[in-house]
BAFI-3210 file (N, C-alpha, C; in Angstrom, 3 decimals, decimal comma, padded with zeros to 6 digits):
// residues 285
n [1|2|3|4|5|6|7|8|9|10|11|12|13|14|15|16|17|18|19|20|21|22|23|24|25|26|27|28|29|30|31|32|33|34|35|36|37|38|39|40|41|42|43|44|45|46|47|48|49|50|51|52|53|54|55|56|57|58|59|60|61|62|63|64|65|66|67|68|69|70|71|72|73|74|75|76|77|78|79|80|81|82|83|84|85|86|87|88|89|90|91|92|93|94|95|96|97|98|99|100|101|102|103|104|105|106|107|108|109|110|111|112|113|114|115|116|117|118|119|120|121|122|123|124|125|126|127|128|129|130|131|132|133|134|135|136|137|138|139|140|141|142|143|144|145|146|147|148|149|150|151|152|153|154|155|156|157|158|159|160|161|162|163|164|165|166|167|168|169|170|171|172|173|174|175|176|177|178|179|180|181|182|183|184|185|186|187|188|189|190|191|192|193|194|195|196|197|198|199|200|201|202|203|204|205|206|207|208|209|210|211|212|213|214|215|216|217|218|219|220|221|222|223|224|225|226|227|228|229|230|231|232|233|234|235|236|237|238|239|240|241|242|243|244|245|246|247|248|249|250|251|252|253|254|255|256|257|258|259|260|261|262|263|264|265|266|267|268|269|270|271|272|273|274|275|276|277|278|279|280|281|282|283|284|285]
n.u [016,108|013,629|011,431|008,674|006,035|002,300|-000,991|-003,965|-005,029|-006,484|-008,991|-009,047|-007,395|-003,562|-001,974|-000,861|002,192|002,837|003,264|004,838|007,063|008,018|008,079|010,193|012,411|012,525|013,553|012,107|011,342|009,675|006,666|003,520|000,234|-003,309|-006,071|-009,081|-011,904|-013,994|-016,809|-019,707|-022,705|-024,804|-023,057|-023,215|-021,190|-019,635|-016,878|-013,740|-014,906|-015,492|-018,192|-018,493|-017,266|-016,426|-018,617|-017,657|-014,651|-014,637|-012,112|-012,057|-013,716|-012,507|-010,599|-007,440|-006,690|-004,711|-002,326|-001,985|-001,102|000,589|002,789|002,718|004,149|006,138|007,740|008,315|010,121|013,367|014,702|012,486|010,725|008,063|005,116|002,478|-000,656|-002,962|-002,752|-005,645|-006,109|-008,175|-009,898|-008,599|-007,790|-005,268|-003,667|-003,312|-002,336|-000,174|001,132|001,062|002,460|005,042|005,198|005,726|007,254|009,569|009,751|009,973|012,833|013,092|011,448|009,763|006,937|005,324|002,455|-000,314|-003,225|-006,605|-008,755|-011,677|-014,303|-017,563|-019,689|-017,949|-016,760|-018,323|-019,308|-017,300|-017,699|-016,776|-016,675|-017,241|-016,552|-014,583|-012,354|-009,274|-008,450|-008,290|-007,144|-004,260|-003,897|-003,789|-001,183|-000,049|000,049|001,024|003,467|004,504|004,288|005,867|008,443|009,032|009,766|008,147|004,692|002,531|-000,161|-002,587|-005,242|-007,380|-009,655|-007,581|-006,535|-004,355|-003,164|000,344|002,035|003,211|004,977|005,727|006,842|009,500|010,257|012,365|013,461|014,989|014,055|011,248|009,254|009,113|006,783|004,123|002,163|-000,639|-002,491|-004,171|-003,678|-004,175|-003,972|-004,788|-003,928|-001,031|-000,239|-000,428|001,389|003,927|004,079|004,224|004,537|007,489|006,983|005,539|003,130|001,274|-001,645|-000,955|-002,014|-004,445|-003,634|-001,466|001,717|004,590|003,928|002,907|004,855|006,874|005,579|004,849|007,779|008,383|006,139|007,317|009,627|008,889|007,273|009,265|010,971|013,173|013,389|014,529|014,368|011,507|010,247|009,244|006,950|005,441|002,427|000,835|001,809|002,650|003,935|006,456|009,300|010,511|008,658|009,395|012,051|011,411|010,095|011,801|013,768|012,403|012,433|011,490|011,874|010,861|008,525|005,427|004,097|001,319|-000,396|-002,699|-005,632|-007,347|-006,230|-003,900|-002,440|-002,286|-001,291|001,296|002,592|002,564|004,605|006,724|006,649|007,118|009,809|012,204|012,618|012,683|015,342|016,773|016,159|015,784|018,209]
n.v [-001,551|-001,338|001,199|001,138|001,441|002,033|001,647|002,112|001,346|003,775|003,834|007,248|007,975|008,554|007,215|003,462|003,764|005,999|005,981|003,992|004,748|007,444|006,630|004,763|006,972|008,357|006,608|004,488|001,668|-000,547|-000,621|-001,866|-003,129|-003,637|-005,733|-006,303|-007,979|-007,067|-004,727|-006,516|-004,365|-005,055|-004,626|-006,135|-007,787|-005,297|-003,337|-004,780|-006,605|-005,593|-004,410|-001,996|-000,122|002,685|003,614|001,625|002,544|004,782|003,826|000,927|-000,184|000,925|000,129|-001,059|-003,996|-006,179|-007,423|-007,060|-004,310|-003,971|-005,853|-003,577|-001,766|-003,430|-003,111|-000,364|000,694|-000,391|-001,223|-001,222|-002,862|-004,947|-004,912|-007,769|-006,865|-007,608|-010,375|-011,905|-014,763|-016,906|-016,483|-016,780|-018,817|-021,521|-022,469|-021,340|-018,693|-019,353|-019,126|-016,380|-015,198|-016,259|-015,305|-012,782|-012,466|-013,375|-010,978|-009,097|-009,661|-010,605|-009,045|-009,820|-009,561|-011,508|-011,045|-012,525|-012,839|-013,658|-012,572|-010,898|-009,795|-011,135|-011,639|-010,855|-013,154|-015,356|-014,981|-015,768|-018,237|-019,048|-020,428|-018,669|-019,598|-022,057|-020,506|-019,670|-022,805|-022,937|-021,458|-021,877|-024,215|-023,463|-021,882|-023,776|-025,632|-023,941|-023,599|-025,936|-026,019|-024,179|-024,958|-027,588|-029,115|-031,391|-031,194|-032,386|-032,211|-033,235|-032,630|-031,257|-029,495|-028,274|-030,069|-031,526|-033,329|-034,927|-032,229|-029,951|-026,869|-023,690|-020,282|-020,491|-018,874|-016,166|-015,566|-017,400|-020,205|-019,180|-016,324|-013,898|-015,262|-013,752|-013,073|-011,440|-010,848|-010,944|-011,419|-013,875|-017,724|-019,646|-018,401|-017,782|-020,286|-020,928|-019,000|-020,147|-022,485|-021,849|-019,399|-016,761|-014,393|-012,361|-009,485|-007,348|-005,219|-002,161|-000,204|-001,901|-003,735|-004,914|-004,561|-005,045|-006,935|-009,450|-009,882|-011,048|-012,920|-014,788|-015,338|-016,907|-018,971|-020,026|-021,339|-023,332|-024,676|-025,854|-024,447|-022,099|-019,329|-017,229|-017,234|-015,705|-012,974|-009,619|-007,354|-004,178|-002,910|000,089|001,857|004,285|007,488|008,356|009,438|008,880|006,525|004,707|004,093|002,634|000,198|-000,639|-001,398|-003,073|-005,422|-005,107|-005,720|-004,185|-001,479|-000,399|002,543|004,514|005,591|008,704|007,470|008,390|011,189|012,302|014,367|014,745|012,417|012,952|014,444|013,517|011,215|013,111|014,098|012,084|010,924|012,340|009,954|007,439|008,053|008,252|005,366|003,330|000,424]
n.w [010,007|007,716|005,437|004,114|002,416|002,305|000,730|-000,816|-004,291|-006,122|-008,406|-008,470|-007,136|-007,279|-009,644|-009,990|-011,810|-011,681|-009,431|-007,796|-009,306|-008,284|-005,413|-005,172|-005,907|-003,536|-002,022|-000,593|000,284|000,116|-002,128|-000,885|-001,421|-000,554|-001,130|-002,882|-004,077|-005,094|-002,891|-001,930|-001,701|000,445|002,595|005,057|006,912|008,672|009,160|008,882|010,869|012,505|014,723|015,971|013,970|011,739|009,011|005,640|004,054|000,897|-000,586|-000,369|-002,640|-005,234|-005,532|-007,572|-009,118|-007,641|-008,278|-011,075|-010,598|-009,598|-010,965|-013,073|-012,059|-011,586|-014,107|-014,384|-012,777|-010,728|-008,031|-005,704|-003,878|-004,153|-002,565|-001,536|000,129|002,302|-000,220|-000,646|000,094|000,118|-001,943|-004,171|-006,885|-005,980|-007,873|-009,939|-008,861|-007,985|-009,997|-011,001|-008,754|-008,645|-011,766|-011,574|-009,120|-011,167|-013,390|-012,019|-010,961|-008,552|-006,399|-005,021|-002,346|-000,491|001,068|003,193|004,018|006,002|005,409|005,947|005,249|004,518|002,751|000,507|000,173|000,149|-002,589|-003,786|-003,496|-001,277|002,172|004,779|007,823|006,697|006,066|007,251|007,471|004,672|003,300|004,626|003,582|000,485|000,862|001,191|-000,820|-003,605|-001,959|-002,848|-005,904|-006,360|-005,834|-006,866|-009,244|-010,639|-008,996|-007,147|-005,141|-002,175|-000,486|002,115|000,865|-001,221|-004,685|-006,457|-009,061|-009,967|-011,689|-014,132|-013,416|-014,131|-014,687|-012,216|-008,521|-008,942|-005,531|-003,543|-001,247|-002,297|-002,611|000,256|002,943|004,006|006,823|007,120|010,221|013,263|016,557|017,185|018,824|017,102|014,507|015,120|015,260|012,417|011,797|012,283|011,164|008,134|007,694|006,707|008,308|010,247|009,884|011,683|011,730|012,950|016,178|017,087|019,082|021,443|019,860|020,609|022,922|021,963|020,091|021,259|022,567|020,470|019,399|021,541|021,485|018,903|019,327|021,317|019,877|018,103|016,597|015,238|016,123|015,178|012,191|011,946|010,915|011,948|011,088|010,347|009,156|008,160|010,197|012,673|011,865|012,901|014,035|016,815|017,201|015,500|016,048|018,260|016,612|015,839|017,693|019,233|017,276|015,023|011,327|008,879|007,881|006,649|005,852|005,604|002,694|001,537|000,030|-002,171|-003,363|-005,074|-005,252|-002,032|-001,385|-002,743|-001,172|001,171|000,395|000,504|003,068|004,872|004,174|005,469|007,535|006,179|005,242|007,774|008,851|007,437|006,451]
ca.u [014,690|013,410|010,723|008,184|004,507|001,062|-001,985|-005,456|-004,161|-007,779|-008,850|-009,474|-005,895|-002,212|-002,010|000,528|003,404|003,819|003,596|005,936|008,640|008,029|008,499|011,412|013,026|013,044|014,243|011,389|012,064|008,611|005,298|002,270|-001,178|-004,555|-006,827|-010,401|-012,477|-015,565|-018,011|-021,174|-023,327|-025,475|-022,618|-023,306|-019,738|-018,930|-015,280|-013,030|-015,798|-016,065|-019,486|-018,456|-016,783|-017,418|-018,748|-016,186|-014,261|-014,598|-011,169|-012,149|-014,395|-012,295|-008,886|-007,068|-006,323|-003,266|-001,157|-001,928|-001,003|001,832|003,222|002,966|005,429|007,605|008,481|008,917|011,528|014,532|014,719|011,270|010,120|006,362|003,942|001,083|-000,312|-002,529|-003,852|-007,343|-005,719|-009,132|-010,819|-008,102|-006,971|-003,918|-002,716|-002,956|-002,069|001,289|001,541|001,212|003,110|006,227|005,910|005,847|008,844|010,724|009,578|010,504|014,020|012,994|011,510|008,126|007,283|003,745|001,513|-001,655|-004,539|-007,887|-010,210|-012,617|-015,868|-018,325|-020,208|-017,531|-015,914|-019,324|-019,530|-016,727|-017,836|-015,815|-017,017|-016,027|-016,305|-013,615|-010,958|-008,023|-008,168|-008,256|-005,704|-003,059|-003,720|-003,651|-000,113|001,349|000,525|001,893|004,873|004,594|004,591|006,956|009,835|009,260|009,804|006,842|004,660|001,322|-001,129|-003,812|-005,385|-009,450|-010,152|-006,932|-006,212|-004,283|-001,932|001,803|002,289|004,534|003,825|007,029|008,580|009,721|010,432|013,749|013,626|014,981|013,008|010,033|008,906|008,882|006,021|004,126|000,813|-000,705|-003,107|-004,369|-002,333|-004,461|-003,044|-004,559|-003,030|000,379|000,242|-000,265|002,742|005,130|004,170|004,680|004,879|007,930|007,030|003,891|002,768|-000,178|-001,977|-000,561|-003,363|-005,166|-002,915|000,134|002,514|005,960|004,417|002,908|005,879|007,785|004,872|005,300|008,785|008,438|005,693|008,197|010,429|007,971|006,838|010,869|011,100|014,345|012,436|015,309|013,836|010,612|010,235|008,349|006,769|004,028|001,282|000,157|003,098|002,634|005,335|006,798|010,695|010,450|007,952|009,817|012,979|011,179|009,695|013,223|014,395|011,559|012,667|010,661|012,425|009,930|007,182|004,693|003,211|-000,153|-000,577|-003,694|-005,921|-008,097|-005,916|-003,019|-001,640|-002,069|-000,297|002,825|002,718|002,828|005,420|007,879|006,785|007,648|011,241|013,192|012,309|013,579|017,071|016,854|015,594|016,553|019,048]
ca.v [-001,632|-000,761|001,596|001,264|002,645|000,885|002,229|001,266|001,966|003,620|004,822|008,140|008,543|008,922|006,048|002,961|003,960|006,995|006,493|003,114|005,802|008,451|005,720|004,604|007,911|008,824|005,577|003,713|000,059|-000,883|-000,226|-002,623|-002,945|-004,460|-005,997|-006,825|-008,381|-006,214|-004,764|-006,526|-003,645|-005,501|-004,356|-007,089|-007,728|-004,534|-003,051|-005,491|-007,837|-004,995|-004,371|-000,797|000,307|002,898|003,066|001,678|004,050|004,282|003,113|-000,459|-000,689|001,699|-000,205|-001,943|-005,442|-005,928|-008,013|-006,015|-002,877|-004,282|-006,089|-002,508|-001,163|-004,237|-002,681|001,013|000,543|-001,348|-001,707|-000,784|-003,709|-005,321|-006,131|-007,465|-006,687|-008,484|-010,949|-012,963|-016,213|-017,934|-015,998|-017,177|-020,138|-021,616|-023,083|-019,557|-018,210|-019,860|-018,836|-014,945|-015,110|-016,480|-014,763|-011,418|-012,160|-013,410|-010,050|-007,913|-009,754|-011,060|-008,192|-009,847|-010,034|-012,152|-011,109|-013,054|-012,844|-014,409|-012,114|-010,033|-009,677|-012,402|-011,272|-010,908|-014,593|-016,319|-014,531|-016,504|-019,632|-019,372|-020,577|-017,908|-020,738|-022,704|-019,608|-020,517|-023,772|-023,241|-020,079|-022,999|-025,276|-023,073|-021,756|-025,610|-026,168|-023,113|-023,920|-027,503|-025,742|-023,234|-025,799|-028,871|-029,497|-032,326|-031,213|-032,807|-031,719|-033,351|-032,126|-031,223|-028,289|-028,140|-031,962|-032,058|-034,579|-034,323|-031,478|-028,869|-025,529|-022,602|-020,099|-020,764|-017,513|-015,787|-015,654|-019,357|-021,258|-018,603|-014,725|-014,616|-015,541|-012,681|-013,482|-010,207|-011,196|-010,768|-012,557|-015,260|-018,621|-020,149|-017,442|-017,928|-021,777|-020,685|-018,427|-020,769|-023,532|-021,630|-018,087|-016,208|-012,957|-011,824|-008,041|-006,594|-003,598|-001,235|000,187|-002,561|-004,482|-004,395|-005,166|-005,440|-008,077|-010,332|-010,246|-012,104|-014,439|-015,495|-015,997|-017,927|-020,015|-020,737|-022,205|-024,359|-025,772|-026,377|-023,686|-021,088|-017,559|-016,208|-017,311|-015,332|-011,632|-008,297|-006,224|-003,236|-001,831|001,474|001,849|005,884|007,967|009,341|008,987|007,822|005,359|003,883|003,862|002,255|-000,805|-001,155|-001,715|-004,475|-006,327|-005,256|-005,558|-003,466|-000,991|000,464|003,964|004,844|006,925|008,761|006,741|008,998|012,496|012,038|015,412|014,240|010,864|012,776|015,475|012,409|010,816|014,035|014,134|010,714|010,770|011,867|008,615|006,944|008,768|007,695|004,293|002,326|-000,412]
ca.w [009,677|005,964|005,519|002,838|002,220|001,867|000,142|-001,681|-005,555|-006,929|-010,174|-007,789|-006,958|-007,593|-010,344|-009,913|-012,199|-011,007|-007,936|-007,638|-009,635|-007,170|-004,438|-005,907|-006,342|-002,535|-001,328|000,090|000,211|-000,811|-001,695|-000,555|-001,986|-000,151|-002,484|-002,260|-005,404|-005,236|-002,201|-001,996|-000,876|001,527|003,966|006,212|007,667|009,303|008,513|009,400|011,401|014,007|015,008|016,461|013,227|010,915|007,278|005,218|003,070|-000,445|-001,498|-000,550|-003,742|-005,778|-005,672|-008,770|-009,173|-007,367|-009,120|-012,904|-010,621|-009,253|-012,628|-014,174|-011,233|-011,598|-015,546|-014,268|-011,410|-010,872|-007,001|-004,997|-003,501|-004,761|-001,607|-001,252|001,886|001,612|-001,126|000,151|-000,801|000,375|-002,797|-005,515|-007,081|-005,486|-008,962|-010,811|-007,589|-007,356|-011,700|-010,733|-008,176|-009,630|-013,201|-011,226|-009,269|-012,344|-013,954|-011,107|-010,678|-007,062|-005,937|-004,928|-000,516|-000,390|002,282|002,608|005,186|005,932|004,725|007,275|004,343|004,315|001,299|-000,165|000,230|-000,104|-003,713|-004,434|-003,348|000,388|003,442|005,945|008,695|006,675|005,365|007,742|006,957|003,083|002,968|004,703|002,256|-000,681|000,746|001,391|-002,428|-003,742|-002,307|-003,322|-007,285|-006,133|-005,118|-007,211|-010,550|-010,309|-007,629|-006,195|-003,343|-001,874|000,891|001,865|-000,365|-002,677|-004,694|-008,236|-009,041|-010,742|-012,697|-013,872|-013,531|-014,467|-014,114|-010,848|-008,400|-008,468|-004,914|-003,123|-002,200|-003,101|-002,272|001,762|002,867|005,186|007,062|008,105|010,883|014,565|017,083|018,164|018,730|015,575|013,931|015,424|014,837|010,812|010,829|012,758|010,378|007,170|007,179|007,290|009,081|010,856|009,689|011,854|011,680|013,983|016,804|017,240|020,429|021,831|018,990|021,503|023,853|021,274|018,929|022,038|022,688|018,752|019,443|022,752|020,460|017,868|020,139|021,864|018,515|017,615|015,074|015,308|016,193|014,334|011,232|011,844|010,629|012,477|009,876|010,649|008,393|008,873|011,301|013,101|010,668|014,048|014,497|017,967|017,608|014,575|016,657|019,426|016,421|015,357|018,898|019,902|016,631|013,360|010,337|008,261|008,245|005,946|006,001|004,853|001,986|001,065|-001,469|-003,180|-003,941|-005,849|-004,467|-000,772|-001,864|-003,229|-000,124|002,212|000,318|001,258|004,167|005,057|003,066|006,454|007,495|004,576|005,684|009,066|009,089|005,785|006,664]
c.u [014,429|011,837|009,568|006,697|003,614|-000,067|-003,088|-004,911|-005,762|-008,018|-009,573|-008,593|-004,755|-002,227|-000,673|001,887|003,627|004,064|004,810|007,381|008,514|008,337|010,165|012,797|013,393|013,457|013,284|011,797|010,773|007,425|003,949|001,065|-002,105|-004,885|-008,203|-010,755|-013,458|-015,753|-018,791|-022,009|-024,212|-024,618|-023,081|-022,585|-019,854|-017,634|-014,597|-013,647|-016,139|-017,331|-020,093|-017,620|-017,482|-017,724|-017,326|-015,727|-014,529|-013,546|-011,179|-012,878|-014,007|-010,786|-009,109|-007,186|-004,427|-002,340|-000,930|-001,126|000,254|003,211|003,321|004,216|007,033|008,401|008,949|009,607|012,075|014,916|013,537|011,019|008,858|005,530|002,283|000,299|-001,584|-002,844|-004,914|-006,695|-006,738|-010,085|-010,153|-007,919|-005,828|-002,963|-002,395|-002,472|-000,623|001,973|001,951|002,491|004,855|006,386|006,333|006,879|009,996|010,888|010,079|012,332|014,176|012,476|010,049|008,083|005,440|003,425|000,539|-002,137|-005,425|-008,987|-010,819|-014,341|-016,481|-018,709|-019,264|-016,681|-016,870|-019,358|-018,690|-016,697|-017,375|-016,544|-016,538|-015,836|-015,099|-012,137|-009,970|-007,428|-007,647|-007,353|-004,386|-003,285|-003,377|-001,855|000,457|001,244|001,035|003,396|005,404|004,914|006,044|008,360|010,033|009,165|008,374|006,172|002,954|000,801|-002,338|-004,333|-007,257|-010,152|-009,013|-006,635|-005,635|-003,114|-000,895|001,604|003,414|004,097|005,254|005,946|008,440|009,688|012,012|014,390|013,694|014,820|011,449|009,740|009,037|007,436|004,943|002,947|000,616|-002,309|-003,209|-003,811|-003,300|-003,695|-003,407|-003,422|-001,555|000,409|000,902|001,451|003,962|005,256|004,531|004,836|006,717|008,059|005,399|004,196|001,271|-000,226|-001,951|-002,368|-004,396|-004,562|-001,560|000,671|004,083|005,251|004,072|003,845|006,649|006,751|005,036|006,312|008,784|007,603|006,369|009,383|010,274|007,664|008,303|011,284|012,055|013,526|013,589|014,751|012,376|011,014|009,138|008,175|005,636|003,666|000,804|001,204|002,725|004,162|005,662|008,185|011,145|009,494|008,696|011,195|012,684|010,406|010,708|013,677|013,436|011,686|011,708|011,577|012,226|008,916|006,605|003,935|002,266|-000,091|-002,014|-004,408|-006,676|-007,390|-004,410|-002,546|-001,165|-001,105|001,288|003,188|003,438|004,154|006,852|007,729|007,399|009,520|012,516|013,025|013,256|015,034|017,436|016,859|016,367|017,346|019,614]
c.v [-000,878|-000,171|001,520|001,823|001,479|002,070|001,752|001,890|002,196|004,272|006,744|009,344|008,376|007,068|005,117|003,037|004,688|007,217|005,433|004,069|006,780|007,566|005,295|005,597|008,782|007,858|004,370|002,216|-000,443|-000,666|-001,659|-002,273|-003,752|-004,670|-006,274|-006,810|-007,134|-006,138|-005,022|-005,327|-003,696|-005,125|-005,234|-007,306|-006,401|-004,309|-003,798|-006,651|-006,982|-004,091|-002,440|000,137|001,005|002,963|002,516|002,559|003,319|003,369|001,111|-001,184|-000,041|000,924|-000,994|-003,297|-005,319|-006,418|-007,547|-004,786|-003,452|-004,641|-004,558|-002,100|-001,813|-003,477|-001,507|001,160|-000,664|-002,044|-002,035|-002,192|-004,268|-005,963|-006,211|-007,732|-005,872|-009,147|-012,050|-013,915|-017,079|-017,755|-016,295|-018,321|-020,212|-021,789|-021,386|-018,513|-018,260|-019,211|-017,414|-014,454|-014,968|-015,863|-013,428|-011,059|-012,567|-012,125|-009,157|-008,143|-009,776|-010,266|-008,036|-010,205|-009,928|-012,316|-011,649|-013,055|-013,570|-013,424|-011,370|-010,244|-010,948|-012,707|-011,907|-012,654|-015,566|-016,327|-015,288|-017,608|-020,136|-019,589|-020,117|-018,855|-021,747|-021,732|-020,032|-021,687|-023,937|-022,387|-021,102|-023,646|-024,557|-022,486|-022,816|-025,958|-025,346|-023,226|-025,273|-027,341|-024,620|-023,855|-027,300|-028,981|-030,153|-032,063|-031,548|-032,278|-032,589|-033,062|-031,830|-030,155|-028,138|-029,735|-031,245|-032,858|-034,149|-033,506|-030,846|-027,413|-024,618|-021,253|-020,535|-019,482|-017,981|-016,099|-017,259|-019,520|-020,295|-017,630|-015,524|-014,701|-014,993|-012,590|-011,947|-010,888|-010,445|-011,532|-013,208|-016,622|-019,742|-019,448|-017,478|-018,995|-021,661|-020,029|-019,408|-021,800|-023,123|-020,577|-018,116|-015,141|-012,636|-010,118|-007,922|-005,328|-003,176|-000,149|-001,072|-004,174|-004,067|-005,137|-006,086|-007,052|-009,139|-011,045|-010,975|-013,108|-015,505|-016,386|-017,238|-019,315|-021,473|-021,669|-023,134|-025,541|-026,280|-025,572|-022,448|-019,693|-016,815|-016,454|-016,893|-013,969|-011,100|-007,780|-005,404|-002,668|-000,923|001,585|003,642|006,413|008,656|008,316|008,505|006,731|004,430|003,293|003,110|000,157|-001,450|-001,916|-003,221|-005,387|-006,216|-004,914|-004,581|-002,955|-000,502|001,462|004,197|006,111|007,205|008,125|007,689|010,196|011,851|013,067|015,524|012,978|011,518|014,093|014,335|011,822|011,224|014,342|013,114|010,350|010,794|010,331|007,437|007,263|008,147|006,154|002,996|001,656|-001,666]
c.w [008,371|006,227|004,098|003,144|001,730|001,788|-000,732|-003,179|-006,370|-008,021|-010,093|-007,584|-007,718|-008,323|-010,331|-010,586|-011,310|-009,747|-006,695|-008,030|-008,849|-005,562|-004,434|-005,816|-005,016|-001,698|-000,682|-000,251|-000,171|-000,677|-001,879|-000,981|-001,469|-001,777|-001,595|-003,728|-005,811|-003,823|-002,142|-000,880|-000,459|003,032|005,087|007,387|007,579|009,037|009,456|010,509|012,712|013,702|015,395|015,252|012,022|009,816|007,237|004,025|001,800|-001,085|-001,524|-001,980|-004,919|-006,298|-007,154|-008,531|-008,655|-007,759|-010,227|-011,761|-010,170|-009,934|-013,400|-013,231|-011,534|-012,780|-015,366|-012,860|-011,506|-009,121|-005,533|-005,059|-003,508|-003,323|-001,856|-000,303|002,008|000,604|-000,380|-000,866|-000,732|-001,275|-004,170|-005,502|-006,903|-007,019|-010,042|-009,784|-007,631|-008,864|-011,788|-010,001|-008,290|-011,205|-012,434|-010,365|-010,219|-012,698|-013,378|-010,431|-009,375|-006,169|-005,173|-003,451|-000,704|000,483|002,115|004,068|004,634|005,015|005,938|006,458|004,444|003,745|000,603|-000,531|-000,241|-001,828|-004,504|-003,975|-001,996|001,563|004,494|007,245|008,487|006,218|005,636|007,131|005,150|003,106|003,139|003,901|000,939|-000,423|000,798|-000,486|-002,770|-003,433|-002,825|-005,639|-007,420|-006,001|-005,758|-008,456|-011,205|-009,137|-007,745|-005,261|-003,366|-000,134|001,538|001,285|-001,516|-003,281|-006,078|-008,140|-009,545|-011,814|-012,375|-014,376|-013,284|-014,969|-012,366|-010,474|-008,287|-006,888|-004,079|-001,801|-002,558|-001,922|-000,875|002,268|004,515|005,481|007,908|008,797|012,297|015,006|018,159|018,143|017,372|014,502|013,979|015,180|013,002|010,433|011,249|011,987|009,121|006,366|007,285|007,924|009,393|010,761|010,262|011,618|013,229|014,675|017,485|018,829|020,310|021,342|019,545|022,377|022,716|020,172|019,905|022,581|021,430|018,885|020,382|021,900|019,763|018,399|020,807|021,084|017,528|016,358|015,703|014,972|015,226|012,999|011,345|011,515|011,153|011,629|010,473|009,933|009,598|010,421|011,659|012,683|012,246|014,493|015,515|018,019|016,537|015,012|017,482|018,441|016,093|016,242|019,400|018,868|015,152|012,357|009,248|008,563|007,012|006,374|005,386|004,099|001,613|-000,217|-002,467|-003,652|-004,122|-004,954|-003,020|-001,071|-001,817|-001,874|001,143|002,215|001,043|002,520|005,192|004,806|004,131|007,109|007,333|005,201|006,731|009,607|008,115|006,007|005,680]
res [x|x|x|x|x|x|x|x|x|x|x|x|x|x|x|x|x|x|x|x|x|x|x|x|x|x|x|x|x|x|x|x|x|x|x|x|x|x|x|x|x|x|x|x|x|x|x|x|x|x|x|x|x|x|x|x|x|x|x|x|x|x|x|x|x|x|x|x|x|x|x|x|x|x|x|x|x|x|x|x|x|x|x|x|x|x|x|x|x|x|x|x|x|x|x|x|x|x|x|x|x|x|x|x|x|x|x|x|x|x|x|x|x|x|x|x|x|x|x|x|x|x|x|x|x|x|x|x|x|x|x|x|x|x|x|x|x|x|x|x|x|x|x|x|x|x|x|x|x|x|x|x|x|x|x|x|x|x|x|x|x|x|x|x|x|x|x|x|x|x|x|x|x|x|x|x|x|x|x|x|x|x|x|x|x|x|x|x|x|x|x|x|x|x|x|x|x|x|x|x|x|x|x|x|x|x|x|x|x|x|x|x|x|x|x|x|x|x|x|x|x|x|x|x|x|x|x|x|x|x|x|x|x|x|x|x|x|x|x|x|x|x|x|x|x|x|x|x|x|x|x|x|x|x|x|x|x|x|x|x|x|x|x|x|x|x|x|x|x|x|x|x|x|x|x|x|x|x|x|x|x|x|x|x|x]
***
């Protein structure tokens, strides 16, 4: 199991070079970045769509752009792993979508692992034109073209929100046939249909259900729907830094975890890091 770190990257805190080369430099296998466009501060949606949840923190309206912050990391390290974890694919364009994607693992020499979620904000999706009633639907479509530019020399889509006809659209990614492809979600059964059709790895956020039984309902799923569970991947955000519980995600089948680093103090950020680092020693595979 590989250990890496996830964090809001804000213009508050510990800034992305240095903190991809300080990542880097104690072994972590990679560091992950949420994104969010903007806060509309009508606060409408609730943090994360729960009703019982409280404010939301600053770093949600404080973060970078995650692909510029990520692209700067790719140039100052050589092995640290680029996530993003995740990008609101309902809120970008698939065709510049699929362009980022692939220059940034050319740039990083394959080193790019593309998480994508629905979204939770409502504001924030409408602002860009999204119909939170249709997200699902449009996030799958925007990943079936993506890989349709990702894998074809000449590639086409038409579908009921993405349509363009033959083009060609380079660089390709390093990685074959393109970055893996890592749906961080809740484990409902829409949800599980999405990843069995074209994720490869389901990453939830840790706390929020029981991660062990649903990661063998997934599988049982995938086998139902004729798809080789061995070709699925376990990953956990915000994973609890505690050597028996990381021993215990290893053992039920997660490949990867990320650890939460503080977003706003740089000095908490690089405290965390060492604190975290046995870990790293222990875990890393």
């Amino acid at each position: 199991m590989r250990v890496g770190l996830i964090i809001f990257p804000t213009d508050k805190g510990i800034q992305p070079i240095e903190l991809g080369r300080e990542a880097e430099a104690r072994g972590f296998d990679a560091l992950w970045f949420p994104e969010h466009s903007h806060i509309p501060t009508s606060r409408r949606t609730p943090w994360g769509g729960n009703a019982a949840a409280p404010p939301l923190p600053e770093e949600y309206w404080r973060t970078h752009d995650q692909l510029i912050a990520l692209a700067a990391i790719a140039g100052a390290t050589e092995t640290l792993k680029l996530g993003t974890g995740i990008t609101l694919v309902a809120q970008r364009d698939p065709i510049w979508l699929a362009k980022e994607i692939a220059s940034l693992d050319m740039i990083s020499n394959g080193r790019v692992l593309f998480g994508v979620g629905y979204g939770w904000n409502h504001e924030e999706m409408e602002h860009h034109g999204v119909d939170p009633s249709t997200r699902r639907r449009l996030v799958r479509e925007k990943v079936l073209a993506m890989k349709e530019l990702w894998t074809k020399d000449e590639a086409e889509f038409h579908g009921e929100f993405v349509n363009f006809d033959t083009s060609w659209s380079w660089p390709k990614p390093v990685q074959q046939p393109h970055p893996p492809i890592i749906i961080g979600a809740s484990p409902t059964p829409l949800h599980f249909r999405h990843i069995i059709e074209y994720g490869d790895a389901w990453m939830p956020i840790e706390g929020r259900f029981a991660v062990d039984d649903k990661w063998v309902e997934l599988q049982q799923l995938a086998t139902a729907a004729g798809r080789d569970p061995s070709t699925l991947q376990l990953g956990v955000f915000g994973a609890k830094a505690e050597a028996a519980h990381l021993a215990h995600l290893r053992d039920i089948g997660a490949s990867f975890v990320a650890l939460g680093l503080p977003p706003l103090d740089r000095g908490a950020a690089l405290a965390a890091l060492d604190h975290y680092a046995p870990l790293v020693a222990e875990f890393n595979a």
